[in-house]
N, C-alpha and C positions, 0 to 999 in steps of 0.2 A: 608702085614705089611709095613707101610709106614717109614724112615728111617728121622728123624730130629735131630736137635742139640739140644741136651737133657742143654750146657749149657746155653738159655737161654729162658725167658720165650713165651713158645707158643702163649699167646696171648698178652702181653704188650712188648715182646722185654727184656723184666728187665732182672737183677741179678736173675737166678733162688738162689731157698732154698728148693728147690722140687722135687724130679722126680718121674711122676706117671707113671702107664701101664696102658693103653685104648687097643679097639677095632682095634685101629689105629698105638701101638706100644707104647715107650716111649714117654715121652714129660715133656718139664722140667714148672717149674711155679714158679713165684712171690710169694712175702712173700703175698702180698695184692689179689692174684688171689686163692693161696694158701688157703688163709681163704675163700674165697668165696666161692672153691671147694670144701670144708670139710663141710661147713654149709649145701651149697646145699646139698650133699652126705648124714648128717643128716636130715634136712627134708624131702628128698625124703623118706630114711627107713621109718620113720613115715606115711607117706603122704601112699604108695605103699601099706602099711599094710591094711589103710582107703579105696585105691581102691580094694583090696581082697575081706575086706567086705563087699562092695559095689556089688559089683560081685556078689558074693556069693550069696547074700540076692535079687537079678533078679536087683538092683536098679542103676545097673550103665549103663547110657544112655553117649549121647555129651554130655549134657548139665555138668553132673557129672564130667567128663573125662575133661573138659576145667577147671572145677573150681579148680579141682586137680593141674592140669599141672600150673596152673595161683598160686597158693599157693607155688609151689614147686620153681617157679622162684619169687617170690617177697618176702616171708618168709627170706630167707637169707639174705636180706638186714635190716631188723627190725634191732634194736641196742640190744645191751643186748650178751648173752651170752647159753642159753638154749632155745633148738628149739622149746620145747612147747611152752614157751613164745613169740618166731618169729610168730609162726603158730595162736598165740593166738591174737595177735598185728592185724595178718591180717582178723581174720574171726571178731574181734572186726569194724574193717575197713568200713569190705561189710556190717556186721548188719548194721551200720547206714547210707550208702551209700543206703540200700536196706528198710532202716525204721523200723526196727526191733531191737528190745534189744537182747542182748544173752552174754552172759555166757558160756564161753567157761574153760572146768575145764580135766583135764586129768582122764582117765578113770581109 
């Protein structure tokens, strides 16, 4: 366990308003890091659940396993306030990056 200054934020330096426990020990975080942390932290649950099934069902390859990981870091930055909606923001994204309509609706 690695031993840091839990008062200030581990990756901007700031004012912590935070202090989480990792793999790594304490570490303190920004109000603006803070958020980013909890969103990710929500889409991941979401997302982690999608690679189970994925599993499960023989269907998770690379190709799956990237678009996951690639959803889980860019979904948190979407605006709004509900992760469906981050998650929805971005598979709307690739459909037409990829030429395809789609509809993306919670199950």
């Amino acid at each position: 366990m690695t031993l840091r200054d839990t008062s200030v934020c581990v990756y901007e330096g700031g004012r912590v308003v935070t202090v989480r426990s990792g793999k790594t020990g304490k570490y303190g975080l920004c109000a603006s890091c803070a958020d980013i942390t909890e969103r990710t932290d929500a889409v991941s649950e979401i997302m982690e659940g999608f690679r189970t099934r994925m599993r499960e069902a023989g269907r998770l390859d690379e190709r799956i396993e990237d678009f996951i990981n690639g959803v889980i870091i860019c979904a948190p930055l979407a605006p709004g306030s509900d992760p469906l909606a981050w998650i929805s923001t971005v598979f709307q994204h690739l459909a037409k990056r990829c030429g395809v309509e789609a509809e993306v609706t919670a199950a």
